[in-house]
N, C-alpha and C positions, 0 to 999 in steps of 0.2 A: 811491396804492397800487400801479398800474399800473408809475410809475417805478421802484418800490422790487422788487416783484417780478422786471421788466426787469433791475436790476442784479444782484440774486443769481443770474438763470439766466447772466447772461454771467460771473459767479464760476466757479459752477459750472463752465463749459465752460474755461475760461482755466486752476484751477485743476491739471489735470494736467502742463502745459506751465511751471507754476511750479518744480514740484519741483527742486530748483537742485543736488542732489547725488548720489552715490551711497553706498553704505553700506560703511563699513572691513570687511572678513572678519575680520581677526584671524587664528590661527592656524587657525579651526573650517574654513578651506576644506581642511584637512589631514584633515577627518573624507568617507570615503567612502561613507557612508550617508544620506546627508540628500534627501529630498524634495522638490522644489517642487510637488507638486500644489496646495495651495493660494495659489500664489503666487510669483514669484521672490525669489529669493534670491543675495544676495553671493557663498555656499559656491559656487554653479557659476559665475557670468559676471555683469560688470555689468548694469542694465537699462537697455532699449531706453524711455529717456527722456530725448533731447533732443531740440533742436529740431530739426534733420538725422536721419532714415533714416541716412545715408550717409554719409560722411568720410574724410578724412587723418588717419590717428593714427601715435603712435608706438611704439614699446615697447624698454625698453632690456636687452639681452640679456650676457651674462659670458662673454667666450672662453673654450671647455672644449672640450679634445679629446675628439672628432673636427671639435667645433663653432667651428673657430679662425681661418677664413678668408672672405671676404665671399663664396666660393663657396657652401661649405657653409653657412652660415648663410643665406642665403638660401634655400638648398634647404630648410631646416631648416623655415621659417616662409613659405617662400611667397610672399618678400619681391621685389622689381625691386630685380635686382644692381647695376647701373648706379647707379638711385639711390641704396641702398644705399652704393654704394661712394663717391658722391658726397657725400651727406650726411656721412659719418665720413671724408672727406677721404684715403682711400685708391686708388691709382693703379691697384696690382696685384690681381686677384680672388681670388691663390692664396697670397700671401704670411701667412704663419704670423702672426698677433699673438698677443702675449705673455698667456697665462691671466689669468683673472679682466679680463682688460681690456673695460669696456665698451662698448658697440656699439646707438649706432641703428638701430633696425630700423624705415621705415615701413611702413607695414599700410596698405589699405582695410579702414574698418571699417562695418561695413555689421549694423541690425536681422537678424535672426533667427528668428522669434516673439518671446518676452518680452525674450530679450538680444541684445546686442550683442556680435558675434565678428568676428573678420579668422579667416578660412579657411585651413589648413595640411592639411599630408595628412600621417603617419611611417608607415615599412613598418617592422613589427618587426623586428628581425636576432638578437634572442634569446630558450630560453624563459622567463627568468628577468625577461622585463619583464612588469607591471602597466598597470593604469591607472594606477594610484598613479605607481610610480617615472616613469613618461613623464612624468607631468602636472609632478609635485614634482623629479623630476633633470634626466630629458633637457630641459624645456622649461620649467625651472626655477620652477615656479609661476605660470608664463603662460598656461598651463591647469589643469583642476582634475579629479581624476578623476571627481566629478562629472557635468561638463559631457564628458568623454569617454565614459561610460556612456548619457548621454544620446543621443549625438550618431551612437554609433555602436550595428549591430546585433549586435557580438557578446557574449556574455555573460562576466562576467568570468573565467569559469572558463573559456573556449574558446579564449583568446590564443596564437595560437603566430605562431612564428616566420615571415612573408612576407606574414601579414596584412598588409594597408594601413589606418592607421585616418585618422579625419576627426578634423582636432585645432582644434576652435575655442580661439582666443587674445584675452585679455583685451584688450580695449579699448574707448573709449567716443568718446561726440561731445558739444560742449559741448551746455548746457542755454540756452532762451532769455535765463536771468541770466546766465551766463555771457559769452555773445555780446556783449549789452549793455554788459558790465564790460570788453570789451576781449579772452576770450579767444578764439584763433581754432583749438589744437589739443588736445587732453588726452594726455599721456607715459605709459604704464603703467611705474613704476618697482618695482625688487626692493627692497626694504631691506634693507641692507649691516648688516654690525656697525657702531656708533658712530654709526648714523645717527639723524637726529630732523627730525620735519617744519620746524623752522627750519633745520637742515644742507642738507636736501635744498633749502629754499626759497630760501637766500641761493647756492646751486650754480647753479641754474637761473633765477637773477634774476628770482625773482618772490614776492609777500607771503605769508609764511606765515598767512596770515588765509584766502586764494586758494586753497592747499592743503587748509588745514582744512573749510573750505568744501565741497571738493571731494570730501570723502570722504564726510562727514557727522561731523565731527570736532566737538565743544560750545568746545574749548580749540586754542588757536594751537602749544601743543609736549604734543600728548596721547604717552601711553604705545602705541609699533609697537613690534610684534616683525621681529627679524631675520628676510629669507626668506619674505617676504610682501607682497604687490604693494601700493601706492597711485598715485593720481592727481594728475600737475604739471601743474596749467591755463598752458599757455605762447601769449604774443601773438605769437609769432613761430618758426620752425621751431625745435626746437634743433640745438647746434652742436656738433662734436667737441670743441671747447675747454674744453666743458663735462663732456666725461665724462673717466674714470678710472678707473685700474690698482687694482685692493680688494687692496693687500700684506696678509696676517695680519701681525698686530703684530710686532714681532721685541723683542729684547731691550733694555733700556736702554742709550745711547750709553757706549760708557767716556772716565772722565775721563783728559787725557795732556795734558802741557804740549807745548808746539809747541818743536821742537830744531832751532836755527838753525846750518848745518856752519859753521863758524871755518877760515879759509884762514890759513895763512902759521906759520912753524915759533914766533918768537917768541909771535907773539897766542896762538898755541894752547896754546903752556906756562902764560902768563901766564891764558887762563881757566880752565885746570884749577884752576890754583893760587885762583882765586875760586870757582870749581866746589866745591874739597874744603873751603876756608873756608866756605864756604854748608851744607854738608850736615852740616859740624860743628857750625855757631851749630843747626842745624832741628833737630840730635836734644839738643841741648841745652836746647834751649825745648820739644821733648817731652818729655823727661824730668822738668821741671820740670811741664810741666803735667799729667804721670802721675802724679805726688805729689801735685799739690792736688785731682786726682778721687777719688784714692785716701782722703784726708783727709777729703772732702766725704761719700763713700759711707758712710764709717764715721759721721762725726756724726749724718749722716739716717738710719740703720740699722733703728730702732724707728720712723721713722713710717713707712715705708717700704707694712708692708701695710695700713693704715689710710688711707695717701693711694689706694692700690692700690683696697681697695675701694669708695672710694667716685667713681674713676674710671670703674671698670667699671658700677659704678650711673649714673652720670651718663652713659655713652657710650649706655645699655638704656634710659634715657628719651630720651634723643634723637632714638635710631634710632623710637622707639614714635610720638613727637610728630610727627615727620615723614610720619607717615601714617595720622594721625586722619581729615585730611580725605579719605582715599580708602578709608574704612570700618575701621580698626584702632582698637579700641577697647582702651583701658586699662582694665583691671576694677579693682575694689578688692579689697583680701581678703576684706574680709566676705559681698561679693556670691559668692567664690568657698566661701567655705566654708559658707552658707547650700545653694547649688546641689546641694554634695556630702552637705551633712547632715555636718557637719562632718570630710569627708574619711574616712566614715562604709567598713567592711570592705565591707560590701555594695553599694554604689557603687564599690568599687575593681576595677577590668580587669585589672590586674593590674600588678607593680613599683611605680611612682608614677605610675599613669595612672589618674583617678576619672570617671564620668559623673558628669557636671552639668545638671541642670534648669534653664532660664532662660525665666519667662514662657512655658514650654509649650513650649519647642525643647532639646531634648538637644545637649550638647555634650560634648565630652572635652576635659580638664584635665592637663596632663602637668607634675609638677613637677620640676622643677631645681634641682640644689645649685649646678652651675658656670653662669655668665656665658653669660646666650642671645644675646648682641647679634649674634651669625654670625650664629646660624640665624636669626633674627628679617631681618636685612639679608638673605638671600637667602629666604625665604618671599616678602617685601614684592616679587619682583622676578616671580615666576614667575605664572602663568594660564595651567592646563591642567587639563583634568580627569582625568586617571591621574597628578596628585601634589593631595595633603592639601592643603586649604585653611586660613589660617591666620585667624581672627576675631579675637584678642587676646591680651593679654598684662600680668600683674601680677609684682610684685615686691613682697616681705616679709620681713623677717628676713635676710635675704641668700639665699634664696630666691628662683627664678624660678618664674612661671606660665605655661605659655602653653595658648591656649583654642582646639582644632580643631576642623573637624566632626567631628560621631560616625558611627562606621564602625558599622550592625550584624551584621554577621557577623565579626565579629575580625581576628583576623590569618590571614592563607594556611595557616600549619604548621596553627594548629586548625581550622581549616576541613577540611582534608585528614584529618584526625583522627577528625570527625563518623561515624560508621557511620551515625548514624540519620538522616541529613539525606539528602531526596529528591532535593536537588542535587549531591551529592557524587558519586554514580556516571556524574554528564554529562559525556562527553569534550570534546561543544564549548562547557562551559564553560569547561574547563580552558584549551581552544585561546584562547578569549576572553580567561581572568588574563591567559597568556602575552604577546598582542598590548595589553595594557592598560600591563603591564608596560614593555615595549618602546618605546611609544608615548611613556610618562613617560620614558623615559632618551634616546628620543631629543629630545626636549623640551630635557633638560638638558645633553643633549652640543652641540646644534646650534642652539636657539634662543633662546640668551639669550648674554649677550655679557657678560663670557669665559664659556665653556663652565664648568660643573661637572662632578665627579664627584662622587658620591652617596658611595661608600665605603663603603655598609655595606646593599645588597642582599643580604637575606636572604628566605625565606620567613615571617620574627616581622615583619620590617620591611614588608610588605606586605598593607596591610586592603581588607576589602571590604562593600561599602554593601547594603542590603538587597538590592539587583537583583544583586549577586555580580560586579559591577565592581570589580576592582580601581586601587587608586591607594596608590604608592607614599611613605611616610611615614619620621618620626626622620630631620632632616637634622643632627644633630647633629654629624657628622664629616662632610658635604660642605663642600668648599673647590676653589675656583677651579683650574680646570684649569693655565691661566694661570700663578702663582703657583705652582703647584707640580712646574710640568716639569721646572724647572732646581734643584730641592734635594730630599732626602730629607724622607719623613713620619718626624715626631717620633710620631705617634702609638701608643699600646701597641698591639698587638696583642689584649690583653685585651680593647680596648673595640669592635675588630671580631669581626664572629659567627663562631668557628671553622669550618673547612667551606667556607668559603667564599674565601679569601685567597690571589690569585693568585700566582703562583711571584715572578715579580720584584717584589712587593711584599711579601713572607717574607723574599728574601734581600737586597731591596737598599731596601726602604721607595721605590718608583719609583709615584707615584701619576699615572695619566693615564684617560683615559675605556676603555681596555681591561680595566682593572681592575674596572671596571661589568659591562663586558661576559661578565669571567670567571665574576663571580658569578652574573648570568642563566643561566649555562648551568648552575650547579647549581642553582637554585628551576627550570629546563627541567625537570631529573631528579628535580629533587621530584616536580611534577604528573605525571609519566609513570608513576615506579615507585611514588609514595605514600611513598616512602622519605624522614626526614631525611640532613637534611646530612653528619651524624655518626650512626652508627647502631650496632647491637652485632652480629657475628656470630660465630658460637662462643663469647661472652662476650668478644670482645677489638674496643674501642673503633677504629672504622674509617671514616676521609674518606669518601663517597661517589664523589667526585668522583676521587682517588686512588686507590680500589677498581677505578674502572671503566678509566680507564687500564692498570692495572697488568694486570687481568684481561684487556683487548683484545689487548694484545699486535699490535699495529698491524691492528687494524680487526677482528678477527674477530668477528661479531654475536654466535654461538653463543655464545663466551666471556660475552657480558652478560646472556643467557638464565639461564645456569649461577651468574652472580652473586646476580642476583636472586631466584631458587629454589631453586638447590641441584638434583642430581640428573640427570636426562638433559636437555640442553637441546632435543633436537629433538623431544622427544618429549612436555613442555612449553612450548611456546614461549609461549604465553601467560602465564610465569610473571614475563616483562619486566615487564607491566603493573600497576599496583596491583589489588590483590584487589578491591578494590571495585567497579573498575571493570566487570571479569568478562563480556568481548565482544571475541570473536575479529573480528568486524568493522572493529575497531579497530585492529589487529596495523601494518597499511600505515601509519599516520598515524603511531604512537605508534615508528615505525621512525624513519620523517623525523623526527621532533622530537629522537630519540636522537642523531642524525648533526648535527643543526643545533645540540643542546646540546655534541655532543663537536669540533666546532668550533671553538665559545666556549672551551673550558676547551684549546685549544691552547697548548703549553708559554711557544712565542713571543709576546709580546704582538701581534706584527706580522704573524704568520699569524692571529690573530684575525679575526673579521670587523666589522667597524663597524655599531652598532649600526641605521644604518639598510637595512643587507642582512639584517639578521637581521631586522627589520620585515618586510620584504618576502616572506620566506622562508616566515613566519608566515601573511602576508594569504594566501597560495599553498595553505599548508597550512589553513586556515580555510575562503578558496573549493571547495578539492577535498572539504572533511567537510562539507559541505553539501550536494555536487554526487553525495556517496555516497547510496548508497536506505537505509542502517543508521548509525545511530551508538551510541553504546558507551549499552547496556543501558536508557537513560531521554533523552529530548527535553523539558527541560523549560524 
């Protein structure tokens, strides 16, 4: 009995020095709010568990000016330039290397209390930095704001410019399994587009099992997102030879036959003359083969959309099957039409969208005439929580299904609508959709590979759950940024929300992620003024977003006073604001938000701002209605 007892207290004690991994963040280290009082956690910094206090680590960092030379980048991170410069096999400390080019950086990585950090310092140089954007741009996800909230005493609302902050940087030391297994350092890597833990592991010659491992990963090529750090267990330092230049994709090669020059005046006559015979037999053999497509088109003609349909059926189960095993469940119709009480008026939300009871969990039910297998293909890719979750999908009749969470508070326009809802008159709600909003697009402009644009940002288009979080929904017309730089959208215009339809996509169908952006800055002008999109004044149907240009007349505020109310602007000025809202304390906030939506709706797409400055803009504006003693007429 004695034995037996003896061996579990030494479990016991042995037990903590087992733990062989650390935990993947995922994108959630992108959320600035999270806690460790009960515990650490991934969101700020690895944990201080292995077998070393102390160590060699590495971290692999992206040349970005100002950050482009082993000077500055060591400055940056605190790093020994020397070594630094040794390790990446560069001679000179000032010479310029080429953007996006990667760069070893090693660290002392040294316990902390709970985690583990290598120690940097940044003096701010503007006021428009965060915790956020230091943590996620300048130091590219190598810290978390998080762990800079942490770490230092200022409060997020007090950042100015010459501060000096203390920048703890991600990195770790192996774990006793490790050591054992051969590893001697741990790499803090960015994930790149196109990357995947067998890319990154056959890069840096070592077993993606080693990797997997090393995260706390269950599967050897789990699902990372772009722009989010992991851990390469290496037995040996790495080496420059190993890293590389992150080009963005470029266009497809063009196809050209290779033209070999012909010397000499005879040979040259004599190849034209096979030259012009060659290009005679080619258009003759096209021609001939233009008339038997031509012949073939016509006799297929009648099966044509019956093979059609049931292509597109077959692509919609495909796409469905391929991700059974990661929780997409194919409903049947009857389970769908049991749920709604058979697709019952009083279950309907509205258009074709029904609440569905399922075993005690409400869901919403969106039905489809045309072919979901897009939107279905890009739902199955995203994981965020400011866009809709997707749980399933049926097909009937040539009918689609697909099965969402249920949103209970609607959509944005009627929520804004509410008079009698106690949350409706809360400014830092509003501030809240805003940054939820934003948060979702920049999701989709920046972290999934190719980038989408949404295309039909409206205020119908965005719901919100009991707690009045928004999360952007209907990807119906999103399509791959990628894909659509270099051609015109076929799409009508019909099927985008008037109001909202940025200039170069009215006149030239130019779809790219500013087009997001345009429309954010009208749902801005929704939550500010309580105004739709489209709205009536004097009885004559009138843009919002075109009213307020036309009336600024290059910036004058007054002019938007005057819009919005009518009558004397200075002597109203509170008439910007929706009526509801009804709190002149709010006047300053609901200014900035005006100036940051009229921005967004800049005529240029390239005067726009991207949507991760309009994040930031937001977190700013958030911080400061907090950091107010008043906010607009309810704190709820």
């Amino acid at each position: 009995m004695d034995c037996y007892l003896l061996r579990f207290l030494l479990l016991l004690l042995i037990t903590p020095k087992l733990k062989a991994q650390q935990s993947y963040a995922e994108n959630s280290a992108l959320d600035c709010a999270d806690s460790d009082d009960r515990g650490s956690l991934p969101t700020f910094l690895y944990t201080c568990n292995g077998e070393k206090k102390s160590c060699k680590a590495f971290l692999i960092f992206q040349s970005q000016p100002p950050y482009n030379s082993v000077s500055a980048i060591s400055n940056l991170t605190a790093s020994d330039p020397s070594e630094l410069a040794r390790i990446n096999n560069i001679s000179d400390h000032t010479l310029v290397l080429p953007q996006t080019k990667e760069v070893i950086v090693p660290v002392v990585c040294s316990c902390s209390g709970e985690y583990y950090e290598a120690k940097a310092s940044y003096l701010i140089p503007s006021i428009d930095d965060t915790y956020y954007t230091i943590a996620t741009d300048t130091y590219q996800s190598m810290s978390t704001c998080n762990a800079l909230m942490h770490e230092n005493n200022y409060s997020a609302l007090s950042l100015q410019p010459g501060f000096e902050l203390q920048v703890p940087l991600r990195c770790a030391c192996p774990t006793s399994n490790q050591t054992f297994n051969g590893t001697k350092f741990l790499l803090t890597y960015l994930v790149s587009w196109g990357d995947s833990v067998p890319v990154v592991s056959e890069r840096f010659n070592v077993s993606a099992k080693s990797v997997a491992y090393a995260n706390g990963f269950t599967e050897d090529d789990p699902l990372v997102y772009a722009l989010t750090p992991i851990l390469v267990p290496l037995s040996v330092e790495p080496s420059s030879s190993q890293t590389i230049i992150h080009y963005p994709p470029g266009p497809p090669p063009r196809l050209c036959l290779p033209v070999t020059p012909i010397h000499g005046n005879r040979r040259s006559k004599k190849a034209y003359v096979w030259i012009g015979i060659g290009i005679l037999v080619l258009i003759l053999y096209l021609a001939i083969f233009g008339v038997f497509l031509y012949h073939q088109k016509r006799v297929s003609q009648n099966n044509i959309e019956g093979k059609k349909k049931w292509v597109l059926r077959e692509s919609f189960f495909v796409t469905i099957a391929e991700e059974v095993d990661v929780g997409l469940k194919v409903f049947e119709y009857e389970e769908l039409k049991g749920a709604t009480e058979d697709f019952s008026n009083k279950n309907c939300l509205g258009g074709s969208v029904y609440r569905g009871f399922f075993d005690g969990k409400v869901l919403a039910i969106k039905q489809m005439s045309k072919d979901a297998t897009e939107e279905v293909k890009l739902l199955k890719k995203i994981n965020h929580f400011n866009l809709i979750s997707l749980f399933g999908a049926c097909e009937h009749s040539e009918d689609f299904y697909l099965v969402y969470e249920f949103m209970e508070n609607g959509s944005l326009r009627d929520w804004l609508k509410k008079e009698s809802c106690p949350e409706v008159p809360s400014w830092n709600h509003r501030v809240q959709i805003a940054l939820d909003i934003a948060d979702g697009l920049h999701y989709l402009h920046n972290f999934i590979y190719p980038a989408y644009v949404h295309k039909g940002i409206s205020s119908t288009n965005v719901l919100l759950n009991e707690d009045l979080r928004a999360k952007i929904a209907h990807f119906s017309l999103a399509r791959s940024a990628e894909k659509e730089a270099n051609r015109n959208s076929s799409t009508r215009y019909a099927q985008v929300s008037k109001g909202y339809l940025a200039p170069e996509y009215i006149e030239h169908g130019l779809v790219t992620p500013a087009i997001d952006v345009y429309a954010f800055g009208v749902v801005l002008l929704e939550l500010v003024t309580g105004k739709e999109a489209v709205f009536l004044q004097d009885g004559v149907e009138v843009l919002l977003s075109e009213a307020v240009f036309t009336t600024m007349g290059g910036g004058n505020a007054e002019a938007i006073f005057t819009l919005m109310g009518g009558g004397n602007a200075e002597a109203h000025p509170d008439r910007l604001m929706d009526p509801n809202l009804n709190a002149e304390h709010c006047m300053e906030f609901a200014v900035r938000m005006i100036k940051l939506s009229l921005a967004c709706l800049a005529e240029e797409p390239e005067s726009r701002p991207r949507i991760h400055q309009v994040l930031s803009s937001l977190i700013k504006i958030q911080l400061d209605t907090e950091k107010a003693k008043y906010f607009c007429k309810t704190i709820v």
